[in-house]
C-alpha positions in Angstrom: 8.2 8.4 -6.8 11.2 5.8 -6.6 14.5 7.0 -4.8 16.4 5.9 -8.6 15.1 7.2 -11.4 13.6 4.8 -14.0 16.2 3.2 -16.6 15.1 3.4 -19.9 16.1 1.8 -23.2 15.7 3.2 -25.9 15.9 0.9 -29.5 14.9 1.5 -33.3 14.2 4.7 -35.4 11.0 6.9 -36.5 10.6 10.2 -36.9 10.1 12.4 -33.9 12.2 10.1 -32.0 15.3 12.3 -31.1 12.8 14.9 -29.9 11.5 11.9 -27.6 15.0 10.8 -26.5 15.7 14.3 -25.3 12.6 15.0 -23.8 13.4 11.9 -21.5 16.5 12.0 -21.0 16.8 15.6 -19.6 13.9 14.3 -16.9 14.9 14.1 -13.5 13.1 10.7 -13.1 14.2 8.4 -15.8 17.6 7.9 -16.4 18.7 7.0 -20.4 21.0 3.4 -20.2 21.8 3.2 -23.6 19.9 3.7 -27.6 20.3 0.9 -30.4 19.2 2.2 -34.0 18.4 -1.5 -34.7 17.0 -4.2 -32.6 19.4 -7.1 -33.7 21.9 -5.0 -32.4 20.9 -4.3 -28.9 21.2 -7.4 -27.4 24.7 -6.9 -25.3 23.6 -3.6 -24.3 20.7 -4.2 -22.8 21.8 -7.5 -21.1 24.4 -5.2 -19.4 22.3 -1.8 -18.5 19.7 -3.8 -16.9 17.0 -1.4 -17.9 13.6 -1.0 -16.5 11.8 -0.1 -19.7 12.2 -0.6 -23.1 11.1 1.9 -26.0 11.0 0.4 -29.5 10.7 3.0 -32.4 9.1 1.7 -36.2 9.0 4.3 -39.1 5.5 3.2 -39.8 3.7 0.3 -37.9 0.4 -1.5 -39.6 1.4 -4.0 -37.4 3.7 -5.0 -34.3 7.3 -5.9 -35.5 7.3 -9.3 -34.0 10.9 -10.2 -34.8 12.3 -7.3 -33.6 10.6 -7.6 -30.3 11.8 -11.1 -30.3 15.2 -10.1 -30.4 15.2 -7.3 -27.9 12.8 -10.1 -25.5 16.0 -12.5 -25.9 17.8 -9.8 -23.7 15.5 -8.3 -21.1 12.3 -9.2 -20.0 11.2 -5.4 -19.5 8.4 -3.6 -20.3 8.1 -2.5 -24.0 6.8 0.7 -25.1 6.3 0.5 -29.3 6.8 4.1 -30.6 5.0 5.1 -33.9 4.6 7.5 -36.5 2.0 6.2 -37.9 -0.1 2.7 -37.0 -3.4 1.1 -37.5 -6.4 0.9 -35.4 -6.0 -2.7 -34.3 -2.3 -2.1 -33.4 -2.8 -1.5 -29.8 -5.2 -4.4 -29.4 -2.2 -6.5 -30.9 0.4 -5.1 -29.1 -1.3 -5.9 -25.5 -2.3 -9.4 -27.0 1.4 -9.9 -27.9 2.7 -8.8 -24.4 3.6 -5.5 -25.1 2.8 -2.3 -22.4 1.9 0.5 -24.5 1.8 1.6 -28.0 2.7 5.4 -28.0 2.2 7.8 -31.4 5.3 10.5 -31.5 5.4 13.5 -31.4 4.3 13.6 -27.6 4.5 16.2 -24.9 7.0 15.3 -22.6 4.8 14.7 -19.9 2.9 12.2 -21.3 6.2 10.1 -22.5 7.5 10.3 -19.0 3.4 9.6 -17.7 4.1 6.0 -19.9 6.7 5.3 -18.9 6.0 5.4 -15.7 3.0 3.6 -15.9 5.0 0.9 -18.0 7.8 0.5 -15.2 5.0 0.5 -12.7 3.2 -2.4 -14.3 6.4 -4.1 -14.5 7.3 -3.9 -10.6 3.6 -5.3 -10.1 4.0 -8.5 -12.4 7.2 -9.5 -10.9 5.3 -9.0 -7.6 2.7 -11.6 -8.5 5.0 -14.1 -9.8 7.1 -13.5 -6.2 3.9 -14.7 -4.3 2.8 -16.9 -6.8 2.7 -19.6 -4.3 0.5 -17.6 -1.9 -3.7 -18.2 -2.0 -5.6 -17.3 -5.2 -6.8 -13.8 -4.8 -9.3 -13.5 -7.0 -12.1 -12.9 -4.3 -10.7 -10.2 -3.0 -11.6 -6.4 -4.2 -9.5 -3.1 -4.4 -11.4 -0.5 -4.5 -9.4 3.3 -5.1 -10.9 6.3 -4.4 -9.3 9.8 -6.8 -10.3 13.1 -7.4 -7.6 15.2 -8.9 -9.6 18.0 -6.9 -9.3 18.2 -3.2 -11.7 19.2 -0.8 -14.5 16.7 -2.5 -15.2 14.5 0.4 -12.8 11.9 -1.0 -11.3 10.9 2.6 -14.4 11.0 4.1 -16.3 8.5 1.5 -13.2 6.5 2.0 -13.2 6.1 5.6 -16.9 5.4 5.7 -17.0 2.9 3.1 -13.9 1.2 5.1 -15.8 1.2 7.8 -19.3 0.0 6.7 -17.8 -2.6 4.7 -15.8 -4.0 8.1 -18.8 -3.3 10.9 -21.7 -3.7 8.8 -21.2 -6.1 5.6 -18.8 -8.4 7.7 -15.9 -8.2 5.4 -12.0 -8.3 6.3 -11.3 -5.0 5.3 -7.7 -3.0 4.9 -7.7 1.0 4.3 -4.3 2.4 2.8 -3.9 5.9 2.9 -2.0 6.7 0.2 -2.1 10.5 0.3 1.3 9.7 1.0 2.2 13.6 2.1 -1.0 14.9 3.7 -3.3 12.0 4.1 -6.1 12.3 6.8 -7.4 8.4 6.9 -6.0 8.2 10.7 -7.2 11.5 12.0 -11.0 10.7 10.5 -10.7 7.4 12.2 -9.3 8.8 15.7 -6.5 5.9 15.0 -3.6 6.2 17.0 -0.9 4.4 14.9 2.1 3.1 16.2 3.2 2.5 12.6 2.6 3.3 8.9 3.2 2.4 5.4 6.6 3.8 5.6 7.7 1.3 8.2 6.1 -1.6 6.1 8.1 -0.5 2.9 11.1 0.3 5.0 11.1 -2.8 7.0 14.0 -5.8 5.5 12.8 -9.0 4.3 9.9 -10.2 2.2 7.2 -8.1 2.2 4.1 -9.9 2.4 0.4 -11.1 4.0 2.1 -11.7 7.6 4.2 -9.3 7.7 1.6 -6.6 6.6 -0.5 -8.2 9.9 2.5 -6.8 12.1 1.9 -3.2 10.9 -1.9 -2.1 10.5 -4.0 -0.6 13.0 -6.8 -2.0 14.6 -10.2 0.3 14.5 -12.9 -0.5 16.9 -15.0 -1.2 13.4 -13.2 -4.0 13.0 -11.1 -2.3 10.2 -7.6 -2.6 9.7 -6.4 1.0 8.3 -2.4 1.3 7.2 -1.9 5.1 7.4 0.0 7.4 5.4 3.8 8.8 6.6 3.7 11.0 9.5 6.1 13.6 7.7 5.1 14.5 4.4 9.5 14.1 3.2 9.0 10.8 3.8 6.4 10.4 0.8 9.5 9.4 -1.7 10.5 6.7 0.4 7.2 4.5 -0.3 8.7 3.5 -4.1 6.3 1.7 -7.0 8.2 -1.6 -5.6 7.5 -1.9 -2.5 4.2 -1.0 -2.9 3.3 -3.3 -5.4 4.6 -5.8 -3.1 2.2 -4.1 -0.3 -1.0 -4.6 -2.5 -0.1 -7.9 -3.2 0.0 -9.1 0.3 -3.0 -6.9 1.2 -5.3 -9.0 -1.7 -4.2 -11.6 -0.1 -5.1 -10.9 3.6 -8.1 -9.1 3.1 -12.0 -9.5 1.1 -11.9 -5.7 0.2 -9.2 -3.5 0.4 -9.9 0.5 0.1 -7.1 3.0 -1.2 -7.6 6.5 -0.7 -5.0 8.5 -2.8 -3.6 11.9 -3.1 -5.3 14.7 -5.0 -2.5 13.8 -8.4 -1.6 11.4 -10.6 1.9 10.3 -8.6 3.6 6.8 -9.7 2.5 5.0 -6.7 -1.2 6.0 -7.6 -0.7 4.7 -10.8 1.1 1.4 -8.9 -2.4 1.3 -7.4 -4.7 2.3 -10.4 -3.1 -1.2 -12.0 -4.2 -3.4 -9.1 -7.5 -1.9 -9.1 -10.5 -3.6 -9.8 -13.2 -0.5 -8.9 -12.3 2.9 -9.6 -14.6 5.7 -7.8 -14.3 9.2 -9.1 -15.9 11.8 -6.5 -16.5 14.9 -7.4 -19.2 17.5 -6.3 -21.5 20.2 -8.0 -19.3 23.1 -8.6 -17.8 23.8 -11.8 -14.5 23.4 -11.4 -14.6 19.8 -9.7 -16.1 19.1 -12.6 -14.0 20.1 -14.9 -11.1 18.4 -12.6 -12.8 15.1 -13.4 -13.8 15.8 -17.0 -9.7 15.8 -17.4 -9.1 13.1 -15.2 -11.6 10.6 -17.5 -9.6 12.1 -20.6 -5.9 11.2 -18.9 -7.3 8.1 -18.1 -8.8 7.5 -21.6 -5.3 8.0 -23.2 -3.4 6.0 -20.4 -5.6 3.0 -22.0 -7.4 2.2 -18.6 -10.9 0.6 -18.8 -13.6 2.7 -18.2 -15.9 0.1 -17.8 -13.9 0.2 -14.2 -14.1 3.8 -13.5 -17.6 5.1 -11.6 -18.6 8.8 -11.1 -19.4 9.1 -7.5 -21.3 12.8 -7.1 -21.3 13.2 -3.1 -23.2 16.3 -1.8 -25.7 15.1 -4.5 -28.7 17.1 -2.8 -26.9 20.3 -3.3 -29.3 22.8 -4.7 -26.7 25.0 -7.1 -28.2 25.1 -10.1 -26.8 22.0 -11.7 -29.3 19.1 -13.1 -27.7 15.4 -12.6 -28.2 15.1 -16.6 -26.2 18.4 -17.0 -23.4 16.7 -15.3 -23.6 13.7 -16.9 -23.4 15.7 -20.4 -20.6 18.0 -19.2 -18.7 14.4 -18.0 -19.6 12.4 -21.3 -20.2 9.7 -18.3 -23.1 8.7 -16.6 -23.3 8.8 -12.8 -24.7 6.1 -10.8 -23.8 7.0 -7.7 -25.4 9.6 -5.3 -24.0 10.7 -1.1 -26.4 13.4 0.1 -25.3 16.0 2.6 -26.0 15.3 6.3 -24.8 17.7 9.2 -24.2 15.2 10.9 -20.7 14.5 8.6 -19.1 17.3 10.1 -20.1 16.4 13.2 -18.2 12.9 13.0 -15.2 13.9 11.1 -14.3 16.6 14.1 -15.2 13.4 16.6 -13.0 11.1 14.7 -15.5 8.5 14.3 -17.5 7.3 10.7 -20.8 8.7 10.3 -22.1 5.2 9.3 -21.1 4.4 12.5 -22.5 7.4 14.9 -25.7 7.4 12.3 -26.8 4.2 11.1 -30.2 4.9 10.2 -29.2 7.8 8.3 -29.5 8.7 4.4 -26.2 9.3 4.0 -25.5 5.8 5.8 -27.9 4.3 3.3 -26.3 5.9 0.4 -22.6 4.2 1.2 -24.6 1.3 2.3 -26.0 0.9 -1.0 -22.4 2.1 -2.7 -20.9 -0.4 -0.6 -22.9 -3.3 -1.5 -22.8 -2.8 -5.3 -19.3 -2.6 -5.7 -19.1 -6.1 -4.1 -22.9 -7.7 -4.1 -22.0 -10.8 -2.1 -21.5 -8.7 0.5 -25.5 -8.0 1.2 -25.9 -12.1 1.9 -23.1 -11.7 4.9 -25.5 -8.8 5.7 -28.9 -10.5 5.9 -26.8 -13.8 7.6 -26.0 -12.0 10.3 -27.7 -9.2 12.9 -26.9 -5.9 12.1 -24.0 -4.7 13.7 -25.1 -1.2 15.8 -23.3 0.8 18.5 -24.4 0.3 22.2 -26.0 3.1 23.6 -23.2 3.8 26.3 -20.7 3.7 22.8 -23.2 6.0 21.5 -22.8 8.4 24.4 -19.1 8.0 24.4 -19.1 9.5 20.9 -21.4 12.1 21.1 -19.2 13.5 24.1 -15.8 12.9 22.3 -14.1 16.3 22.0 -13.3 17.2 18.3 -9.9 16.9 17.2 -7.8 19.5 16.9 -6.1 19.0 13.7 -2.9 20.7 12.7 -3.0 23.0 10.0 -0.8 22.3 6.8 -0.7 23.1 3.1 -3.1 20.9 0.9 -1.5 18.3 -1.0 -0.2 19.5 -5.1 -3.6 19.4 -7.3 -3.4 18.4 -10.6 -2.7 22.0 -12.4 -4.1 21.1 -16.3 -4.2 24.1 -18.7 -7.5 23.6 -20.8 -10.5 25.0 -22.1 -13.3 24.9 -19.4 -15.7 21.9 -19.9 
């Protein structure tokens, strides 16, 4: 999260609202600037608190209150949140065509008020990113690609890693990894990377932040990848704000054809920063009950944060498992199909303890195939490069080298916060 908390403003009236005001205002992370019971009225307060967001309260809403939000959009050019009592099915649809974030029905549990407006304020940092390096090439080529689970211990870093890597070596692309596990990630140790910097001295680093400067700071892999690793000491996790990494994602779509994100194990405001610049979301989980249910919860927070599904893929890795569990059984328990399949291999381990990709050390593989194949439909022009071009393999002395590597010896430390949900079992 941001060093300042988030200022908020809050305008209007509806009933549940003081409940709402309180609930915010006694959060560490958002900081109240100043109320308004009417929008005519708030103009010289806002211009003057310079808040971040802007929450707008109507009694009863059948559809947006277009002059008031013209009033308080004379002022600030904020995010608004439109608060509601009661509204009609089409008011959402009309709020976002209209410009507005979010359209939020009180009462609400604190958490989600403060999950909005986060997500609002994160949303905000990334438009006025664009329009910063709105002089910069069109980006619309490039792909970001996020990898979640709110479960750890699913194989997420390692599916991330590999699909970096097969998407750089194999499919020919200009390919960036950010670790965003910004407290415990693992990207660099997978990838036996030896950074002499990482996302911390990008966001940390004065002027603007963007395509050339984010050259200056990656690693190089011997894949071809460029990987920008996590913080070395997990303290320093606060420092990367929603800003600065808006501004980081910017300049990556930019620089690169697909960019990968591997994220922490929790919904944290810079993984929501990402989750708005994404355009393929993979959800991995694996056959055991309670990674299920993890992601079962995650779709549902999701659902209610308005984010399209349509983006959002089920990724079972392990698939071949033999547990008991039928891939129609999961799909029912999910309410989502899933499409994509990783088997186990042994010979995963075997490269994670090497530091080296698996696509890399076994390119013949089924598991190789399966991100191959993962790889290839999340961006399909990438298959022509593939066929334009001989197949990248490793020679057989870098074979040897690998096969000899010692294993890493990797430091032990506490796993990263899980997302800690108190629900029925799926």
């Amino acid at each position: 999260m941001s060093d300042q908390p988030i200022r908020i403003f809050i305008s209007g009236a509806c009933a549940g609202l003081a409940e709402a005001r309180d609930a915010l205002a006694s959060h560490a992370d958002i900081e109240l600037v100043g109320t308004s019971s009417e929008a005519a009225k708030a103009g010289g307060k806002l211009a003057s608190t310079g808040a971040q967001v802007v929450l707008h309260a109507v009694q009863h809403a059948e559809t947006v209150p277009v002059d008031e939000i013209a009033r308080i959009r004379e002022h600030t050019a904020a995010p608004i949140i439109l608060l509601v009592t009661q509204g009609s099915p089409n008011l959402f649809d009309e709020a976002v065509t209209l410009g507005l974030n979010d359209v939020l029905l009180l009462p609400q549990f604190s958490d989600n008020l403060v999950f909005t407006v986060k997500k609002a304020h994160s949303m905000g940092s990334m438009s006025a990113g664009g329009a910063a390096n709105g002089t910069r090439r069109s980006t619309d080529t490039s792909r970001v690609i996020t990898l979640f689970s709110p479960k750890g211990g699913v194989g997420k870093t390692v599916l991330a890693t590999n699909m970096a890597a097969m998407y750089a070596k194999r499919l020919k692309k200009r390919t960036l990894l950010i670790d965003l596990d910004l407290q415990f990630g693992d990207a660099a140790i997978m990838l036996s990377a030896d950074p002499r910097s990482t996302i911390l001295d990008l966001v940390m680093s004065h002027g603007e932040l963007d395509s050339d400067k984010l050259s200056g700071f990656v690693t190089h892999h011997e894949s071809g990848l460029h990987v920008l690793p996590a913080p070395l000491r997990p303290e320093d996790a606060d420092l990367v704000t929603e800003d600065r990494l808006a501004s980081v994602l910017m300049a990556a779509k930019q620089a690169y054809d697909i960019v990968i994100i591997d994220t922490a194990p929790n919904f944290t405001s810079t993984v929501l920063t990402a989750l708005d610049k994404t355009d393929e979301l993979l959800l991995v989980a694996s056959l055991e009950a309670t990674s299920l249910k993890s992601v079962k919860v995650c779709i549902q927070t999701l659902e209610m944060l308005h984010y399209p599904l349509e983006r959002c893929h089920v990724v079972l890795n392990r698939a071949d498992t033999r547990v008991g569990l039928r891939k129609d059984q999961v799909e029912a328990t999910l309410g989502k199909s899933i499409r994509f399949g990783v088997p186990s291999n042994k010979a995963v381990p075997s490269a994670i303890n090497r530091g080296v990709p698996v696509v890399m050390t076994e390119p013949k593989s089924d598991v190789t195939r399966a991100i191959r194949e993962l790889c290839v439909a999340l961006s399909p022009e990438a298959a022509a490069l593939e066929s334009a071009a001989p197949a990248a393999r490793l020679s057989r002395r870098e074979r040897k080298q690998l096969a000899n590597a010692a294993p890493h010896q990797l430091a032990a430390s506490a796993p990263g916060e899980e997302l800690r949900l108190d629900l029925d079992a799926a």
